[in-house]
N, C-alpha and C positions, 0 to 999 in steps of 0.2 A: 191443190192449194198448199200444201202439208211440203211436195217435192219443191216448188217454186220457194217456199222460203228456207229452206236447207239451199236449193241453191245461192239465192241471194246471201246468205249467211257462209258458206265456202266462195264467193265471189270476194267477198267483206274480208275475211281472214285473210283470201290469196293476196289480195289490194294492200293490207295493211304490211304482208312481211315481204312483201316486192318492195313498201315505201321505205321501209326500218333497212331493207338491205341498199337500196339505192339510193343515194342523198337527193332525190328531186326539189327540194326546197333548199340547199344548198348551188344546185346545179342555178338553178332560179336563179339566187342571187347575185352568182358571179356573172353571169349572162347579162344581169341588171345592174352591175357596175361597170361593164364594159369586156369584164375576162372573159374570155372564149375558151370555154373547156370542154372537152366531149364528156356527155352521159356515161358511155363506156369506159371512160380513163378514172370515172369517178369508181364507177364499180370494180377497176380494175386494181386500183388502192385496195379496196376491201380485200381484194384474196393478198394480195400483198402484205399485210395486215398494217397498213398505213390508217390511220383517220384523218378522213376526206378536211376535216373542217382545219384541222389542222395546218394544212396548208392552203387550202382555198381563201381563209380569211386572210392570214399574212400575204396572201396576192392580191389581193383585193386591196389592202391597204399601201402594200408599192406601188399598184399601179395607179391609184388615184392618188399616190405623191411623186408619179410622173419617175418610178424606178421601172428600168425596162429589166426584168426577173424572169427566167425559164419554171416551170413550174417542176421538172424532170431535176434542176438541181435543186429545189426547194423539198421535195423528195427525198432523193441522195443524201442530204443533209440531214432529214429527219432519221431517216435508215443508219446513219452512223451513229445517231444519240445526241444530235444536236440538237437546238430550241432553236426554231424554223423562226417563230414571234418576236424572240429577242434579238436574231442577227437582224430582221427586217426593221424593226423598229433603229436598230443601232446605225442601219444604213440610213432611216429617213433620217434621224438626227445628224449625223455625219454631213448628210447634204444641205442640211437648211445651214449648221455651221460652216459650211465650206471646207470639212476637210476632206482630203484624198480617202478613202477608203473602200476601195473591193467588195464586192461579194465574196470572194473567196480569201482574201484576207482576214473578211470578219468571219467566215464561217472557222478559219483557221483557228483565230483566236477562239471562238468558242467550243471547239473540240479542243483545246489546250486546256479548256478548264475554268479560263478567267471569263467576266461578265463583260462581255462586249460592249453593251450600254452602256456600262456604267463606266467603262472607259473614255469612251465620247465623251459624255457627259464631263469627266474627270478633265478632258484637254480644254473645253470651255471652262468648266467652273474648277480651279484649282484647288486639291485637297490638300489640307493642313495635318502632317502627324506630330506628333507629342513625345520627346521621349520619355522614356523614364527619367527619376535621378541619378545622374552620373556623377561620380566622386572618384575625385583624383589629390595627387599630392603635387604641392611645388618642389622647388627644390629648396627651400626653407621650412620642410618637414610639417606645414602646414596643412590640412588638409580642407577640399576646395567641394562642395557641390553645384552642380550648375543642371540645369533643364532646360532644353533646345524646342523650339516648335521650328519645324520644316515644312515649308510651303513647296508641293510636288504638282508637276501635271502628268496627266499619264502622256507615253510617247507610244502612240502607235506601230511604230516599224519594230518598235522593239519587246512587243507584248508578248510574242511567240519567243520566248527561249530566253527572254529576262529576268532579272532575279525580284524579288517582291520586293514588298515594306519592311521587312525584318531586316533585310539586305540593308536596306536604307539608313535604318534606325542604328544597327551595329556599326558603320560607317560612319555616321555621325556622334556615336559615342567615344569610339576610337579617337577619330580625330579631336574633340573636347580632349581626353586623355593626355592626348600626345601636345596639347597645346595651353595647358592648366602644367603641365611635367616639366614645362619647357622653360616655365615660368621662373624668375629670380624667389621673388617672395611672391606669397600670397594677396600681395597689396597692389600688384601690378594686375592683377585678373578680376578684381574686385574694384580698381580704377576704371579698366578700359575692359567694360566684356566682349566690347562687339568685336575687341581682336579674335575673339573667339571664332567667333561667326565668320572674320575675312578670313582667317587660317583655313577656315573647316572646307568654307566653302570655295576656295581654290586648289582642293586637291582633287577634281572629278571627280567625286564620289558619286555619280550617278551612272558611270560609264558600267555597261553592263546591265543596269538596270529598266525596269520599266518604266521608268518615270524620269522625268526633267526636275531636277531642283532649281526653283525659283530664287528661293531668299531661306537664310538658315538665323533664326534669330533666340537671342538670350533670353529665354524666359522670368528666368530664375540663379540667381547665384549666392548659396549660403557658405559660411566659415564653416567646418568640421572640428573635428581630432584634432590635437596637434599630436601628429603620427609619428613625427622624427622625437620629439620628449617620451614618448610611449617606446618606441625603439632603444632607445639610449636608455631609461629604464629596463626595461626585460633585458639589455646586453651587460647589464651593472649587475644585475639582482643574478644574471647565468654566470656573468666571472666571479661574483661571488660563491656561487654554489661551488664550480669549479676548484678555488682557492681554497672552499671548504675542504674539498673531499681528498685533494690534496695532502694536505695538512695533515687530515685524519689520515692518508695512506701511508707519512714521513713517523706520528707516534706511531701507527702500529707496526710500523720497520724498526722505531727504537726501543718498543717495549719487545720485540723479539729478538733484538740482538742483546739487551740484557738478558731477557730469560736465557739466552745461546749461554751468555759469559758468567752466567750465575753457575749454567751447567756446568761451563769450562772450569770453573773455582772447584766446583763438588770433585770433577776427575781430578782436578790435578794434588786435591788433599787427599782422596782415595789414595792415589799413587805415593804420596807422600808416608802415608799411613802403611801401606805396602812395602816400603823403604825400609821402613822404621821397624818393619816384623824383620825381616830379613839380618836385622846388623845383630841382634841376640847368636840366630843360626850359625850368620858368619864367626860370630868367636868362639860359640863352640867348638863350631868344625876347626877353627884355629888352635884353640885349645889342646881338640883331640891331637890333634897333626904334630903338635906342639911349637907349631911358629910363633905363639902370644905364652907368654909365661903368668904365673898364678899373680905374681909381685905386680905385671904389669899391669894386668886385669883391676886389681885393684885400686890402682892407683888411677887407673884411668874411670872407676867408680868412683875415687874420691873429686877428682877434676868435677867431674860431670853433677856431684851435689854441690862443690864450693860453687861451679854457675849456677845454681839453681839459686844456693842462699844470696848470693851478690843477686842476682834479677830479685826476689821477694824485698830486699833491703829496697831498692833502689826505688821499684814499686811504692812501699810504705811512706817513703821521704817523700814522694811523686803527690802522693793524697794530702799527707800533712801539710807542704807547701799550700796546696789546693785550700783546704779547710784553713789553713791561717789569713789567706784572700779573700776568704769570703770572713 
């Protein structure tokens, strides 16, 4: 009795991890929606280290939306890192909207990275972006902000190697820029915005990208700054610093050529002064030599006090005049 339920009980456990390894309730189901898949191809996933459900259900769901799928690239597709679910799902959508798209186009795109469905989705229902605010100046130094909403569809053929939304949104800031810059005054952007929008939206800006632009519309357009009054200040307030420092460079060039010429004053009464020793020496040495005689010496002392007394006189008359004026 004892041996019959040890075996019944290793019958139970073998049963249990043959079912855990082999998807029989999987295989089941696909059997009962129509797919025909071997037992063995089920198991054959497992060493592969595939999960079975993984791809059996997204077959199961092409093939009751009437997509004919191999299940070997359903597979393949998983093994590279792809989401088996969401290219399946992006094909049934793609079909009930009627657009062109592959199996191996979508599987492309979603090994690129981008969300395959939600591109479908996007060519049926068109997404709307937003830019930021963009701020620009006319040429009346006014300054202009304005806010774009873009109406985009995604474009299929060009999902693999397109540029994104960022693409899109700098494109359409650019061009606001260049068409607010363009402008006379700021009174002609703040009339007519929507020239905005016909400018922006006739330079292709979507060439390259993943998306088709629909319609490019003015959300928003406010006054700013006035940029060119702020400019023309800071150029006043710098020529004046300028003219300052100047100025200050022309006194300190004149306050050093005085100080130069005060110098030049001190040598040249030095030298003077130097002169002035020298003429005693000289008539010595004349004296001794006897080319100056003792009479003429004196007399040429007397010369030299009668100038002294005539300068003292003339001085005296010079003040008295003075003091009788006042």
């Amino acid at each position: 009795m004892i041996f019959v339920l040890v075996f019944i009980g290793l019958g139970i456990f073998f049963l249990s991890l043959i079912l855990s390894f082999v998807p029989v309730g999987l295989w089941i189901s696909a059997w009962a929606a129509g797919v025909r898949i071997g037992l063995f191809n089920l198991v054959g996933m497992r060493f592969r280290k595939v999960i079975p459900a993984r791809i059996v259900n997204p077959l199961i769901k092409a093939n009751k939306a009437g997509l004919d799928l191999v299940i070997d690239k359903l597979e393949a597709h998983y093994l590279a890192g792809g989401n088996v679910d969401r290219v399946v799902n992006a094909l049934i959508a793609a079909q009930r909207a009627d657009i062109d798209l592959g199996f191996e186009r979508a599987t492309a795109i979603d090994l690129a990275g981008r969300d395959v469905l939600q591109a479908v989705q996007m060519s049926v229902n068109p997404k709307v972006i937003e830019t930021p605010v963009v701020a620009a100046v006319a040429k009346d130094g006014i300054e202009v902000k304005a806010r774009a909403r873009v109406t985009v569809r995604a474009n299929i053929d060009r999902l693999v190697g397109g540029a994104g939304e960022e693409t899109i949104i700098a494109r359409v800031g650019e061009g606001i820029v260049t068409t607010i810059g363009s402008a006379t005054t700021h009174k002609e952007v703040l009339e007519n915005p929507d020239a905005i929008s016909k400018n922006v939206l006739n330079r292709s800006l979507d060439s390259g990208t993943a998306f088709q632009i629909l319609s490019i519309d003015i959300a928003d357009v406010d006054v700013g700054k006035n940029i060119g009054a702020e400019l023309q200040t800071d150029q006043a307030e710098a020529d004046k610093r300028i003219a300052q420092a100047k100025a200050e460079e022309r006194r300190a060039m004149a306050v050093a050529q005085e100080q130069e010429m005060k110098a030049k004053v001190q040598e040249m009464r030095a030298k003077v002064v130097e002169a002035e020793a020298d003429v005693p020496r000289a008539m010595a040495q004349a004296l001794r030599e006897g080319n100056l005689a003792v009479m003429d010496y004196y007399q040429l002392r007397n010369i030299n006090a009668d100038t002294q007394m005539r300068e003292s006189i003339s001085k005296g008359s010079k003040d008295d005049k003075g003091n009788s004026g006042k």
